[in-house]
LOKOLTI-792186 format. One record per residue: residue in three letters; residue number from 1; x, y, z of N, C-alpha, C, CB in turn. Coordinates in Angstrom, 1 decimal. Glycine has a CB too. Layout:
N
<rec vovo="ALA" kekol="NUM" n_xx="X" n_yy="Y" n_zz="Z" ca_xx="X" ca_yy="Y" ca_zz="Z" c_xx="X" c_yy="Y" c_zz="Z" cb_xx="X" cb_yy="Y" cb_zz="Z"/>
...
***
This chain:
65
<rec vovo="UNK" kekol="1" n_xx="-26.1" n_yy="18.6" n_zz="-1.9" ca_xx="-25.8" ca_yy="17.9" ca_zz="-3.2" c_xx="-26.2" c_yy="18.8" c_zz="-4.3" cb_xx="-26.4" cb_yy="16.5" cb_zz="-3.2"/>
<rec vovo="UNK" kekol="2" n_xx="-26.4" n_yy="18.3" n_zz="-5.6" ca_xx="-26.3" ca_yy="19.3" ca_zz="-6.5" c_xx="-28.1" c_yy="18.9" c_zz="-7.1" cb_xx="-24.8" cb_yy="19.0" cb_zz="-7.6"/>
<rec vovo="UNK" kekol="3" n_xx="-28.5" n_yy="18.6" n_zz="-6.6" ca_xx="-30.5" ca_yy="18.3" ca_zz="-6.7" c_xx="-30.7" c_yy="19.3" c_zz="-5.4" cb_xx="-31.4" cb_yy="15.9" cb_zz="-6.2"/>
<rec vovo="UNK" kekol="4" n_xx="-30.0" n_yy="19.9" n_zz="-4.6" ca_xx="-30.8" ca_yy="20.6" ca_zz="-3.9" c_xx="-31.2" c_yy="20.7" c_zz="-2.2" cb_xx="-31.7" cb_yy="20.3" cb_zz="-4.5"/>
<rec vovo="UNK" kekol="5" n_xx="-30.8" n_yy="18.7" n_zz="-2.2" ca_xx="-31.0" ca_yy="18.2" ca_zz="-1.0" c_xx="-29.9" c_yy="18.9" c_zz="0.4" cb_xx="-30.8" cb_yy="16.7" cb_zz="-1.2"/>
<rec vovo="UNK" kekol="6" n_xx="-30.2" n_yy="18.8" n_zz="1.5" ca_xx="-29.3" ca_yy="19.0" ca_zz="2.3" c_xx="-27.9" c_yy="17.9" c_zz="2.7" cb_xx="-30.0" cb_yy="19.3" cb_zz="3.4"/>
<rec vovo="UNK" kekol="7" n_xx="-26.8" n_yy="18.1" n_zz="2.6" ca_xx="-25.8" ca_yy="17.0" ca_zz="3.3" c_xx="-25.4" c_yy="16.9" c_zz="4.8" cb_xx="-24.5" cb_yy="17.2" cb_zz="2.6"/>
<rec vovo="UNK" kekol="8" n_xx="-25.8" n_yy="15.8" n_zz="5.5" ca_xx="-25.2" ca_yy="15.1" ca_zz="6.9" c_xx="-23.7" c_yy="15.2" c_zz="7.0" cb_xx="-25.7" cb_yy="13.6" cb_zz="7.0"/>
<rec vovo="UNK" kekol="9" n_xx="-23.1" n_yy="16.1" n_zz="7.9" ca_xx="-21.6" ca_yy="15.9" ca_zz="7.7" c_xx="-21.3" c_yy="16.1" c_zz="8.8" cb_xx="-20.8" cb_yy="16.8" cb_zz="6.8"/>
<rec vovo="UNK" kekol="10" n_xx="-20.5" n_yy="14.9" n_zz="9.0" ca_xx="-19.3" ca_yy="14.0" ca_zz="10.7" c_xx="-18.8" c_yy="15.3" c_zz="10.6" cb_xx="-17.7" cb_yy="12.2" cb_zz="10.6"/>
<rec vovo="UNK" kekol="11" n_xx="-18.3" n_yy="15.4" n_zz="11.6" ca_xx="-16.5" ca_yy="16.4" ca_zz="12.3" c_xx="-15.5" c_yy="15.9" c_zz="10.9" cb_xx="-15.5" cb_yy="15.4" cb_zz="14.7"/>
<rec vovo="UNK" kekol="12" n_xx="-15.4" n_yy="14.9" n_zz="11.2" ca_xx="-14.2" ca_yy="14.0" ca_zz="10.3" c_xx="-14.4" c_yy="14.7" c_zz="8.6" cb_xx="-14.7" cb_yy="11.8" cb_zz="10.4"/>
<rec vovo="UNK" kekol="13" n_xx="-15.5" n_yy="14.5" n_zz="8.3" ca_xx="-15.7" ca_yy="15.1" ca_zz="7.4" c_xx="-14.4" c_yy="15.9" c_zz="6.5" cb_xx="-16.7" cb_yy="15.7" cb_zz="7.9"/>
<rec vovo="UNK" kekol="14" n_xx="-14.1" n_yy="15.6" n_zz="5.3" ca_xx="-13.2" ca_yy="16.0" ca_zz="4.3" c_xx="-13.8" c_yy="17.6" c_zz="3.0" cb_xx="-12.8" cb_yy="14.4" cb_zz="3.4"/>
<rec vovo="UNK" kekol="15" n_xx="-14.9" n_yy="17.5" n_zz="3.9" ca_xx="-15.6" ca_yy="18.2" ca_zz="2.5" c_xx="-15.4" c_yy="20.0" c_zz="3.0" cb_xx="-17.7" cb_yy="17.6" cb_zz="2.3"/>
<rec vovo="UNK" kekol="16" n_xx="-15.3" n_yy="20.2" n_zz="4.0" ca_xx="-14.4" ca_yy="21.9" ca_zz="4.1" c_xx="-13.0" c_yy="21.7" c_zz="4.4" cb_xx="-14.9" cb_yy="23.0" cb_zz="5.4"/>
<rec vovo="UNK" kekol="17" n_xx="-12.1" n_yy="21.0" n_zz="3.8" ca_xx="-10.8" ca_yy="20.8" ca_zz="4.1" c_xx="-10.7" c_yy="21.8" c_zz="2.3" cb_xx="-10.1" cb_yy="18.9" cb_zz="4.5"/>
<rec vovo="UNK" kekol="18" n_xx="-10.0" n_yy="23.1" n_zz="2.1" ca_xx="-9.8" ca_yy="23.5" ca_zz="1.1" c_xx="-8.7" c_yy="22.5" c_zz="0.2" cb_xx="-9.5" cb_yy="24.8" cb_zz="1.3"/>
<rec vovo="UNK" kekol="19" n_xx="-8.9" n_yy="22.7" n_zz="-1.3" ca_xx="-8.2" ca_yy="22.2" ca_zz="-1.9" c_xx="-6.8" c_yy="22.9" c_zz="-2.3" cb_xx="-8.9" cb_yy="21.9" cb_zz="-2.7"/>
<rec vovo="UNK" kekol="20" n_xx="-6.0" n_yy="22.1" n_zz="-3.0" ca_xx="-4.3" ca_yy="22.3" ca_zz="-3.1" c_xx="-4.4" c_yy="22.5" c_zz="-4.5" cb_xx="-3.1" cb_yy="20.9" cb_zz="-2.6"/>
<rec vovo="UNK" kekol="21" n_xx="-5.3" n_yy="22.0" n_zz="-5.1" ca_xx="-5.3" ca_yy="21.8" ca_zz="-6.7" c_xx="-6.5" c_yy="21.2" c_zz="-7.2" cb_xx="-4.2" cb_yy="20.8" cb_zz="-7.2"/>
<rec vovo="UNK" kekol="22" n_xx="-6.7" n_yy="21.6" n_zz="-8.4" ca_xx="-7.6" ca_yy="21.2" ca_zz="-8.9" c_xx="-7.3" c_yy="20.2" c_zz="-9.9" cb_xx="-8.3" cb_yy="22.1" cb_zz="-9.2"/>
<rec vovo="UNK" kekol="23" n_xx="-8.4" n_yy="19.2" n_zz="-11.1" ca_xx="-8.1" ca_yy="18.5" ca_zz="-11.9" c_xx="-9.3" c_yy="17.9" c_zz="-12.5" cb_xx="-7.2" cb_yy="17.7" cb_zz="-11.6"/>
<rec vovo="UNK" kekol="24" n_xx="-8.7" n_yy="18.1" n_zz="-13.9" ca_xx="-10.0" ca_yy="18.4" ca_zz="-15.2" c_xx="-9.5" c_yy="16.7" c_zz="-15.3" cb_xx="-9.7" cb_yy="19.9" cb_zz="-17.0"/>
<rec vovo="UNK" kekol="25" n_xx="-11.0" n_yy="15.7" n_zz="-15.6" ca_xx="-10.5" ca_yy="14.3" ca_zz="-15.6" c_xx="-11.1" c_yy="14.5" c_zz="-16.8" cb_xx="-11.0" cb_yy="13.0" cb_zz="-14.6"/>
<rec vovo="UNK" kekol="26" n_xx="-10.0" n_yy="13.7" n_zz="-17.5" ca_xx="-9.7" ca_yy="13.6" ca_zz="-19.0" c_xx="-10.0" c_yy="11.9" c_zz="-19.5" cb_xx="-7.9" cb_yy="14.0" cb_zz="-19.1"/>
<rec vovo="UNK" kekol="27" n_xx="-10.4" n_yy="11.1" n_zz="-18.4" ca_xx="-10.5" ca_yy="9.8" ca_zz="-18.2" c_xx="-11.5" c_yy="9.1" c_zz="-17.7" cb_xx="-9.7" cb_yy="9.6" cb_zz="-17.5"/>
<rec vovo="UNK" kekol="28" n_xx="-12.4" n_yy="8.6" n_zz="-17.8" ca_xx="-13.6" ca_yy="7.6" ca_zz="-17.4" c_xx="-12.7" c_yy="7.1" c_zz="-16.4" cb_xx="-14.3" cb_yy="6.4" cb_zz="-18.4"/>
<rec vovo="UNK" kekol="29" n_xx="-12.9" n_yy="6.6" n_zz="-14.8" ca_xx="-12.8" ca_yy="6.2" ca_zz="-14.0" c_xx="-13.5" c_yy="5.7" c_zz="-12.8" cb_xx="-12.3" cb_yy="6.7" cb_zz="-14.0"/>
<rec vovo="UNK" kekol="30" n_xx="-14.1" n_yy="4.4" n_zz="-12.9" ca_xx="-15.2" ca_yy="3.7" ca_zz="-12.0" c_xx="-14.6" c_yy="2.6" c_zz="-10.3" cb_xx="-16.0" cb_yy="2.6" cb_zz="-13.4"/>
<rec vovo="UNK" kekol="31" n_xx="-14.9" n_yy="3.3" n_zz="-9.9" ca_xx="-14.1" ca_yy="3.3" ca_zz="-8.4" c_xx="-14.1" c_yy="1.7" c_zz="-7.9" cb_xx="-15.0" cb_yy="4.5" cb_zz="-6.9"/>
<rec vovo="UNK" kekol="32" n_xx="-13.3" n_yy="0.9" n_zz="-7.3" ca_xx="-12.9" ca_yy="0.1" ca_zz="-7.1" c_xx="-12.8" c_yy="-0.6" c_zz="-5.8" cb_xx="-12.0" cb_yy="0.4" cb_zz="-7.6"/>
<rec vovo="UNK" kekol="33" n_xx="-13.3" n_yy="0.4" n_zz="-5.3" ca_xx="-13.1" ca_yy="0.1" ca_zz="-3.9" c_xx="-14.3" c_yy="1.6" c_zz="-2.7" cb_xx="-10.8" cb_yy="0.4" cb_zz="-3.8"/>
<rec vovo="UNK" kekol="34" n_xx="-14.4" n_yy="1.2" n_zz="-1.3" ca_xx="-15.7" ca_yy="2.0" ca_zz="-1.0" c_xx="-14.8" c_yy="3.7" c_zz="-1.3" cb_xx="-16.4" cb_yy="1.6" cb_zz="1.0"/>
<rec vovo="UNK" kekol="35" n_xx="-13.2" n_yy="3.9" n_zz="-0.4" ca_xx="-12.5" ca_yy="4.9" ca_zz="-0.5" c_xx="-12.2" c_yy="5.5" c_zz="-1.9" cb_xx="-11.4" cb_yy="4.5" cb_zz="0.2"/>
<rec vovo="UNK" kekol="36" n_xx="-13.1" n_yy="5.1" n_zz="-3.2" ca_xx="-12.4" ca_yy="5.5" ca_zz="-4.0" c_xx="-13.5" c_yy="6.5" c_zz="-4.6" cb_xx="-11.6" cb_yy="4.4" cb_zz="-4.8"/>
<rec vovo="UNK" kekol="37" n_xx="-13.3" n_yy="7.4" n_zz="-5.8" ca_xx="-14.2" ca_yy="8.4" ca_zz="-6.3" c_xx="-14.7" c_yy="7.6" c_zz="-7.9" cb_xx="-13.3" cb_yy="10.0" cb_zz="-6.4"/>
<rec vovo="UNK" kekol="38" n_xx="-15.6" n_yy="7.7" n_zz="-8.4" ca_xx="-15.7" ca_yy="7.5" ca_zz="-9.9" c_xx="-15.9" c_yy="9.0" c_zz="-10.4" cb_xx="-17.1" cb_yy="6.5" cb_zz="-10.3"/>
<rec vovo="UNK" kekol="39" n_xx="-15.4" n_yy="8.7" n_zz="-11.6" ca_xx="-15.0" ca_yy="9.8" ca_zz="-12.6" c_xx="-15.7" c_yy="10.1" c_zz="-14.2" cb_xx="-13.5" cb_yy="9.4" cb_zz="-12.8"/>
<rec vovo="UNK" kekol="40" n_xx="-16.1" n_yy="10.7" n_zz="-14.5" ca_xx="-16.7" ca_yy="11.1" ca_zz="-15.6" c_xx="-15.5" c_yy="12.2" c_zz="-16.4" cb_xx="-18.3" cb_yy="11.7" cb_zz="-15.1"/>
<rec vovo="UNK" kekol="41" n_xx="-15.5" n_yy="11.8" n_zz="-18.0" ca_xx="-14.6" ca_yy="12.4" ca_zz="-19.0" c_xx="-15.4" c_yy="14.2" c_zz="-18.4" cb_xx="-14.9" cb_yy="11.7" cb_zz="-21.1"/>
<rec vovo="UNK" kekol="42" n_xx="-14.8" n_yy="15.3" n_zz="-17.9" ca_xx="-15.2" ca_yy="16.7" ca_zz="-17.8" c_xx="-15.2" c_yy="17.0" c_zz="-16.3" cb_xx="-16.7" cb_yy="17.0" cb_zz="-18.6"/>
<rec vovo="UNK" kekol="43" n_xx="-15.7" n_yy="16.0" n_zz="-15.7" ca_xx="-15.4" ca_yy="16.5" ca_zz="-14.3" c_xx="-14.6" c_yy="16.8" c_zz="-13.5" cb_xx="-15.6" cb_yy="15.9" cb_zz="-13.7"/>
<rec vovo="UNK" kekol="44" n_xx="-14.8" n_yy="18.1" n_zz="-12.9" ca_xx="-13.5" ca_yy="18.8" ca_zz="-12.2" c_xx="-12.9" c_yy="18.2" c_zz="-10.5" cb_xx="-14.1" cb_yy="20.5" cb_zz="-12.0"/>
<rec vovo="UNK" kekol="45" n_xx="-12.1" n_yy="18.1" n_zz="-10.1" ca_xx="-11.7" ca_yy="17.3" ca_zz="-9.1" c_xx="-11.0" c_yy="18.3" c_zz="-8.6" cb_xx="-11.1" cb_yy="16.0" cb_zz="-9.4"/>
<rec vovo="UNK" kekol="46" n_xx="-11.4" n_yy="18.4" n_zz="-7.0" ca_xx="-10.4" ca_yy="19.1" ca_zz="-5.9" c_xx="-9.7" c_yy="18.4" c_zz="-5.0" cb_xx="-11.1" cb_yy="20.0" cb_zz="-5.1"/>
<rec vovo="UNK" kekol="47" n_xx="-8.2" n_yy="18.7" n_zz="-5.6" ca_xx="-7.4" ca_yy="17.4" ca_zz="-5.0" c_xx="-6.9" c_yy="18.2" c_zz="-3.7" cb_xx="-5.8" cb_yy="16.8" cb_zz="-6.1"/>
<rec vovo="UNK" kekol="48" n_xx="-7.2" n_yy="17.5" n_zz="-2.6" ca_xx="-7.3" ca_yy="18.5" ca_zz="-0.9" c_xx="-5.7" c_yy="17.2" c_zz="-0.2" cb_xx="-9.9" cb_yy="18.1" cb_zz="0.6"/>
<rec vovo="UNK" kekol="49" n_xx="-5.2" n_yy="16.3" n_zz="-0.9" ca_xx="-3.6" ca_yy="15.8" ca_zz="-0.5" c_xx="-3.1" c_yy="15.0" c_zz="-1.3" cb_xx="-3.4" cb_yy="15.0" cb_zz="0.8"/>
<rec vovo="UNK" kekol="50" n_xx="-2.1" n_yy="16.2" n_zz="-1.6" ca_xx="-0.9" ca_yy="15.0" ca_zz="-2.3" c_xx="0.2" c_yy="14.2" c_zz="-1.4" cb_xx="0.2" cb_yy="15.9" cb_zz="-3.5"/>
<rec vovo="UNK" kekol="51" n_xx="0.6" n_yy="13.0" n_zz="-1.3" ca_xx="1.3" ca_yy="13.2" ca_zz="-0.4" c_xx="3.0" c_yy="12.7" c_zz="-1.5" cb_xx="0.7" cb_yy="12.3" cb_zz="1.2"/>
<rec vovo="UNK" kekol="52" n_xx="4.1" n_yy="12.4" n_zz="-0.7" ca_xx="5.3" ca_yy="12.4" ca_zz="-1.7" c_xx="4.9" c_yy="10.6" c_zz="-2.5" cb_xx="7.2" cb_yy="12.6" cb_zz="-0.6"/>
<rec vovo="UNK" kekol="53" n_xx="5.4" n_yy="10.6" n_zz="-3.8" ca_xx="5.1" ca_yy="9.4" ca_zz="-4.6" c_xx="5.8" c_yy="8.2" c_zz="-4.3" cb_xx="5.4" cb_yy="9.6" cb_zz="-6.0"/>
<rec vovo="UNK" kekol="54" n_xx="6.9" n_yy="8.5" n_zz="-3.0" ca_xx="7.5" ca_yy="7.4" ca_zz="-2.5" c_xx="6.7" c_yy="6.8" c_zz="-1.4" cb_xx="8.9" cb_yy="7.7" cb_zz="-2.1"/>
<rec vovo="UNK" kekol="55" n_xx="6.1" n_yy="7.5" n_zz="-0.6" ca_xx="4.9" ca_yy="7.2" ca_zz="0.0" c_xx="3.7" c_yy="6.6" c_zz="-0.8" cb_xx="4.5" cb_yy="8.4" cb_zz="0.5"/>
<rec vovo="UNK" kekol="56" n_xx="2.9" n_yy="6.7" n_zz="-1.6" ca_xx="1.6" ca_yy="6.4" ca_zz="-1.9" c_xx="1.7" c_yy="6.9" c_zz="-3.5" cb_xx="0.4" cb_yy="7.2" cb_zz="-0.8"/>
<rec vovo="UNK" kekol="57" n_xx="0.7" n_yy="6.1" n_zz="-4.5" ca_xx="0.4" ca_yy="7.2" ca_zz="-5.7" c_xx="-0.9" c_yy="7.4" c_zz="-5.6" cb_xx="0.7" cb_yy="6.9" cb_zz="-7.3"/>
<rec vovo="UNK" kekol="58" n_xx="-1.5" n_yy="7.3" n_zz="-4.5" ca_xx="-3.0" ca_yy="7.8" ca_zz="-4.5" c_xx="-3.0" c_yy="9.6" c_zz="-3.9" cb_xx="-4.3" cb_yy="6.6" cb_zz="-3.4"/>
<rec vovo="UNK" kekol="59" n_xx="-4.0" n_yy="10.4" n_zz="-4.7" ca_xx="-4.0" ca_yy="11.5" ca_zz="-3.9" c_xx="-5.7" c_yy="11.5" c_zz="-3.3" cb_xx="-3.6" cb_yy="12.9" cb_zz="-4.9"/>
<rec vovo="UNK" kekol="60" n_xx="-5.8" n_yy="12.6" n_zz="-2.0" ca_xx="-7.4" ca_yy="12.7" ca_zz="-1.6" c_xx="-7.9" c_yy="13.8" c_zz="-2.4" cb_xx="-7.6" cb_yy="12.9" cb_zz="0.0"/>
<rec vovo="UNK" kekol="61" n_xx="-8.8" n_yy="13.3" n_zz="-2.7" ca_xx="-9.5" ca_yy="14.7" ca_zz="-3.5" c_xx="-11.3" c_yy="14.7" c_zz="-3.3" cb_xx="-9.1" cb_yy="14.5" cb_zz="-5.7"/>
<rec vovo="UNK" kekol="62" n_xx="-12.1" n_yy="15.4" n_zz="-3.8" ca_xx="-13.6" ca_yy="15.8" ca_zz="-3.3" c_xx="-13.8" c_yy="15.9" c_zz="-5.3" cb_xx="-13.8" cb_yy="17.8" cb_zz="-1.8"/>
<rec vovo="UNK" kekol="63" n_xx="-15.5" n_yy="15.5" n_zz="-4.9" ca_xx="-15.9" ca_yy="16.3" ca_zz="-6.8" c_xx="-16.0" c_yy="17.5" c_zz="-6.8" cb_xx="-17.3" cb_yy="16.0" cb_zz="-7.7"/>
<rec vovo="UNK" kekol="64" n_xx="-15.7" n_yy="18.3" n_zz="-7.6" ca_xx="-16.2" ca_yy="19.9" ca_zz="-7.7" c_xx="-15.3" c_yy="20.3" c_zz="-6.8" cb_xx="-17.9" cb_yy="20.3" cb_zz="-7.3"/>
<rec vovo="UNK" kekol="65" n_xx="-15.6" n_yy="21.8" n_zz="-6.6" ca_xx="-14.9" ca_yy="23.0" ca_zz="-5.9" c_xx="-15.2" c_yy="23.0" c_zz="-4.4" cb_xx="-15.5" cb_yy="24.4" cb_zz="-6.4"/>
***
């Protein structure tokens, strides 16, 4: 994490899946649900699936790079 600590990470784990895109949040966003991310105005977002908008309008994404 970003204090230094070490992170516990499943197989399943999303956090070495590279990203497709990135995205500068321009928006306060406080998560809603356990699946969801909160968002701070400057934070950079690595969006790792878009899928098509007739499908879903959520994408998966990670904080940071």
């Amino acid at each position: 994490d970003n204090k230094g600590n070490h992170l516990l990470v499943h197989e399943e784990s999303s956090i070495n899946v590279p990203a497709i895109a990135a995205a500068h949040v321009i928006k306060r966003y406080i998560a809603q649900a356990a699946d969801e991310l909160s968002f701070e105005v400057g934070d950079i977002v690595s969006v790792i699936d878009m899928p098509p908008k007739e499908l879903t309008s959520w994408w998966r994404g990670k904080h940071g790079f």
